[in-house]
C-alpha positions as CSV (number, residue, x, y, z in Angstrom):
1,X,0.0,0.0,0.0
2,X,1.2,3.3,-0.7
3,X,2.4,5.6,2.3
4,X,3.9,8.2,0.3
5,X,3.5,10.8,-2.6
6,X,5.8,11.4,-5.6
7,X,8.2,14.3,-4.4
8,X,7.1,14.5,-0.7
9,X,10.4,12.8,0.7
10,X,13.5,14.4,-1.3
11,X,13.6,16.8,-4.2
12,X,12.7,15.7,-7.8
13,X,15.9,15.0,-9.9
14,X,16.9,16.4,-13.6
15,X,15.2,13.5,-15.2
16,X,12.2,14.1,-13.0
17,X,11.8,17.7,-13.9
18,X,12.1,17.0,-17.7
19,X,9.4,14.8,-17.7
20,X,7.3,17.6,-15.8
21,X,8.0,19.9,-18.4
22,X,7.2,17.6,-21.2
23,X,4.0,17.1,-19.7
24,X,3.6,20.4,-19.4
25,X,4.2,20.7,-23.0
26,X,1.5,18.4,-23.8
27,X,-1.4,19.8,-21.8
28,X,-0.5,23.5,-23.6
29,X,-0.9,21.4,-26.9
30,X,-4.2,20.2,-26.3
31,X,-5.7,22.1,-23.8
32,X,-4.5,25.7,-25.2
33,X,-7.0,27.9,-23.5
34,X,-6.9,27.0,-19.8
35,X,-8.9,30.0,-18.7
36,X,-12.2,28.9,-16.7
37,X,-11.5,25.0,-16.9
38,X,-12.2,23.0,-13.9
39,X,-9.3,20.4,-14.1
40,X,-8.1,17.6,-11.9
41,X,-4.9,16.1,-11.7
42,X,-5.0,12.4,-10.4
43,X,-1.7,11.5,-8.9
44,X,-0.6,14.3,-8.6
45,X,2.3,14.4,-6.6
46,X,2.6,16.3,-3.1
47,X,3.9,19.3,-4.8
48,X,1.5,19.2,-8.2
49,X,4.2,20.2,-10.3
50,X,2.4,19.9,-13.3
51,X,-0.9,21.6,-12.4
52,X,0.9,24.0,-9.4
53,X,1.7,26.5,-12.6
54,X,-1.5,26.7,-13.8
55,X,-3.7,27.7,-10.9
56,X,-3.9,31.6,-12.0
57,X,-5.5,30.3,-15.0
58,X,-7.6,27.4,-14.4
59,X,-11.1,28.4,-12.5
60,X,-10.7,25.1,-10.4
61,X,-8.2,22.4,-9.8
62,X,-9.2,19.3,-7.9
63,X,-5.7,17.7,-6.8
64,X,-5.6,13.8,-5.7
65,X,-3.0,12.0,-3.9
66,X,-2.0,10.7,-0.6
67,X,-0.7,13.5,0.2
68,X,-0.8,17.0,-0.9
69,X,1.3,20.0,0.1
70,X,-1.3,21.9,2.6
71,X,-0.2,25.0,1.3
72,X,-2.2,23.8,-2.0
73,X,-5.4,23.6,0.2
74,X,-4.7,27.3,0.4
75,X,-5.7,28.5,-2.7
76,X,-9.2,29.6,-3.3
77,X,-9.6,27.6,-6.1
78,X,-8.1,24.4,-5.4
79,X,-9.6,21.2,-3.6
80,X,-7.5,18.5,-2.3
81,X,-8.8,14.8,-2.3
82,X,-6.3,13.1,0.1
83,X,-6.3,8.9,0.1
84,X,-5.4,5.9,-2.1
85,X,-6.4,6.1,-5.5
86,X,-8.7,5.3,-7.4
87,X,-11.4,4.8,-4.3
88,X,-10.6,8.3,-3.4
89,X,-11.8,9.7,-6.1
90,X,-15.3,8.7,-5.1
91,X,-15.6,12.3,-3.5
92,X,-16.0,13.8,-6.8
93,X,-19.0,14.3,-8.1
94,X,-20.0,13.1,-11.6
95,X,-19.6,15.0,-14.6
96,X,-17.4,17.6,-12.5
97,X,-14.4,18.0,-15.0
98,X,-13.7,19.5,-18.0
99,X,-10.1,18.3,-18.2
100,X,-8.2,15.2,-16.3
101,X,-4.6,14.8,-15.9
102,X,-3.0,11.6,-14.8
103,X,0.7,11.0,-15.7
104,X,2.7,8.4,-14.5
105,X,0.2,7.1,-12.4
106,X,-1.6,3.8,-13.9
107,X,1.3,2.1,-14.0
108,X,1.4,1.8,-9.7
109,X,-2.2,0.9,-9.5
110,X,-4.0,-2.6,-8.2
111,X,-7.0,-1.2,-10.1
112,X,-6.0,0.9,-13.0
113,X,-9.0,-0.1,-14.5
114,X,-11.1,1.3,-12.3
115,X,-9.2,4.5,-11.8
116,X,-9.9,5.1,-15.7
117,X,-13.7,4.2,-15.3
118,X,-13.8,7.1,-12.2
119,X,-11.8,9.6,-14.8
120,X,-14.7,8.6,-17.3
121,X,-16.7,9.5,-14.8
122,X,-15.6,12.8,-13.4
123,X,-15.1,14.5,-16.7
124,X,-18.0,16.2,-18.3
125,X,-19.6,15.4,-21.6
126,X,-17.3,16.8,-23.9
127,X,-14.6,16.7,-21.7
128,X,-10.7,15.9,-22.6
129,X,-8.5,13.6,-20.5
130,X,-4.8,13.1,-20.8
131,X,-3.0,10.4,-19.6
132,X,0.6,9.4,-20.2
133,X,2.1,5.7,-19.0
134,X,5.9,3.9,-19.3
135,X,6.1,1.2,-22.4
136,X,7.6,-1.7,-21.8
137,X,11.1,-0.2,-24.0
138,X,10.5,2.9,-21.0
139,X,11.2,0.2,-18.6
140,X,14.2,-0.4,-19.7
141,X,15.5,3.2,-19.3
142,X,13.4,3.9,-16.2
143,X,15.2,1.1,-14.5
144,X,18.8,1.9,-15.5
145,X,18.3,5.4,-14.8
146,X,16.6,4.3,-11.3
147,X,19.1,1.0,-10.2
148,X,22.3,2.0,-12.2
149,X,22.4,5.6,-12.5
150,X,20.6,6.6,-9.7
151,X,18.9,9.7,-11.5
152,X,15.4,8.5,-10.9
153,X,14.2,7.4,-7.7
154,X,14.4,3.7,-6.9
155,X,11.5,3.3,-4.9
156,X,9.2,4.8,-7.3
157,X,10.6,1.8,-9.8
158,X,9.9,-0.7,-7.2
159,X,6.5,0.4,-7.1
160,X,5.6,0.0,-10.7
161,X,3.3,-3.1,-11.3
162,X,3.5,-3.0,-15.3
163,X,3.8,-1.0,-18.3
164,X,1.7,0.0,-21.3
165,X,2.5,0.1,-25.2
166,X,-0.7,1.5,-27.1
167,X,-2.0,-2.4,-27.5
168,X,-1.6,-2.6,-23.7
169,X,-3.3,0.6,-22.9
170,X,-6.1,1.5,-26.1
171,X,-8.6,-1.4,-24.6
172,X,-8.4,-0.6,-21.1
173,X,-9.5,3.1,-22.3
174,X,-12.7,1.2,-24.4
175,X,-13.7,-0.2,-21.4
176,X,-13.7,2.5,-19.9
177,X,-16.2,4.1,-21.4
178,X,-14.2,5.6,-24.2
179,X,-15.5,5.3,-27.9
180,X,-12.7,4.4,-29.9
181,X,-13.3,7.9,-32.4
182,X,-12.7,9.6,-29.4
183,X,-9.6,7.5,-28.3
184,X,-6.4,8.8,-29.6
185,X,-3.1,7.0,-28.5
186,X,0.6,6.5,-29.5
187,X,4.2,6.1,-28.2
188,X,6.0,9.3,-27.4
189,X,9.4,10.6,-25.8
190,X,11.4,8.4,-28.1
191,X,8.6,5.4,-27.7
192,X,9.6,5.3,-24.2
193,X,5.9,6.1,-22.9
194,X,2.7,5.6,-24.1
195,X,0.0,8.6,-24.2
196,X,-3.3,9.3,-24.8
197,X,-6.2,11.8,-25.3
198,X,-9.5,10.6,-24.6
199,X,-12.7,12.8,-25.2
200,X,-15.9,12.1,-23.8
201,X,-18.6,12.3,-25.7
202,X,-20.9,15.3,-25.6
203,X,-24.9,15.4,-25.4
C-alpha cells in the first residue's frame, strides 16, 4: 500500500523535472485555452508540479494523492482529495471535469481499470482527459536510470506493477467508457511512454 506521494520525501531530480516539463508541453498542446476549466490532476504528486503553474489560470483544480502540500489547500480555487487512489476519487462528483490529468500514475495501481472508469466518470460530456504511462522499451531506461544511475528514484521503480505500449493501454480506455473515435493514442518521448487523449462524448 502506498504511504507516500511522488516528491514529498526528497527533491525531484533532472530526469524528474524533464518529464514535468514535457508534460507540461502536452497539456499546452491540447488544452490551449486553460482560462475557466475546472481540471483535476490524479496523482498528482505532493507538490502538483504539473498543475501547481496553472492555478492563475484554471477556474478550479481538484488535486488527488495521498498526500498533498497543505499550502495547495490554500488556494481559493483548489480542492485536495487526500487517500489511495482510485477509491478516493469517489468524493467527486459526476460529470465535474472539463479536463483530467494523470501521468505516471496507472502504472502503480491494483486497479488501473477502475481509476480510468472514475476519470470517465468525473469529466463532463465533452470533456478531454490526458494520460501518459511507461512502455515496456521505457522500462528499460526507467530502471537503469533508477538502479544503475541513480537519477530516478528507486523506490518509485519498485513500485511499478506493469507498463503500457498502445495495445496494452487503447482497450483498457474502451472499457472504460471511451468510444474508440474519441480514443487517440501512440508512443511518445522516443517510444519510451505511451500517451493518450481521450474525449468524452458530448450530449
Amino acid at each position: 500500500m502506498r504511504i507516500a506521494a511522488f516528491g514529498e520525501h526528497g527533491k525531484l531530480t533532472i530526469v524528474d523535472k524533464f518529464g514535468v516539463w514535457l508534460s507540461h508541453r502536452r497539456v499546452r498542446q491540447f488544452l490551449p485555452a486553460l482560462q475557466g476549466l475546472v481540471v483535476g490532476d490524479f496523482g498528482c504528486g505532493f507538490h502538483a508540479s504539473l498543475t501547481r503553474p496553472l492555478l492563475a489560470d484554471v477556474a478550479h483544480a481538484w488535486l488527488a494523492d495521498v498526500h498533498v502540500d497543505s499550502q495547495l489547500a490554500r488556494h481559493a480555487n483548489v480542492t485536495v482529495v487526500e487517500g489511495l487512489l482510485p477509491q478516493s476519487l469517489l468524493a467527486i462528483p459526476d460529470a465535474t471535469l472539463d479536463a483530467v490529468f494523470c501521468v505516471s500514475v496507472l502504472e502503480h495501481l491494483d486497479a488501473p481499470a477502475e481509476l480510468l472508469r472514475q476519470i470517465h466518470r468525473v469529466l463532463k460530456p465533452g470533456g478531454t482527459a490526458l494520460l501518459n504511462v511507461p512502455s515496456w522499451r521505457g522500462k528499460t531506461f526507467l530502471e537503469f536510470s533508477a538502479f544503475v544511475l541513480h537519477t530516478s528514484p528507486a523506490v518509485e521503480m519498485d513500485d511499478h506493477k506493469t507498463y503500457y505500449d498502445v495495445k496494452d493501454l487503447w482497450p483498457m480506455l474502451v472499457a472504460a467508457g471511451w468510444r474508440p473515435s474519441r480514443i487517440r493514442c501512440w508512443p511518445h518521448k522516443l517510444g519510451l511512454n505511451t500517451f493518450a487523449v481521450c474525449r468524452k462524448d458530448a450530449p
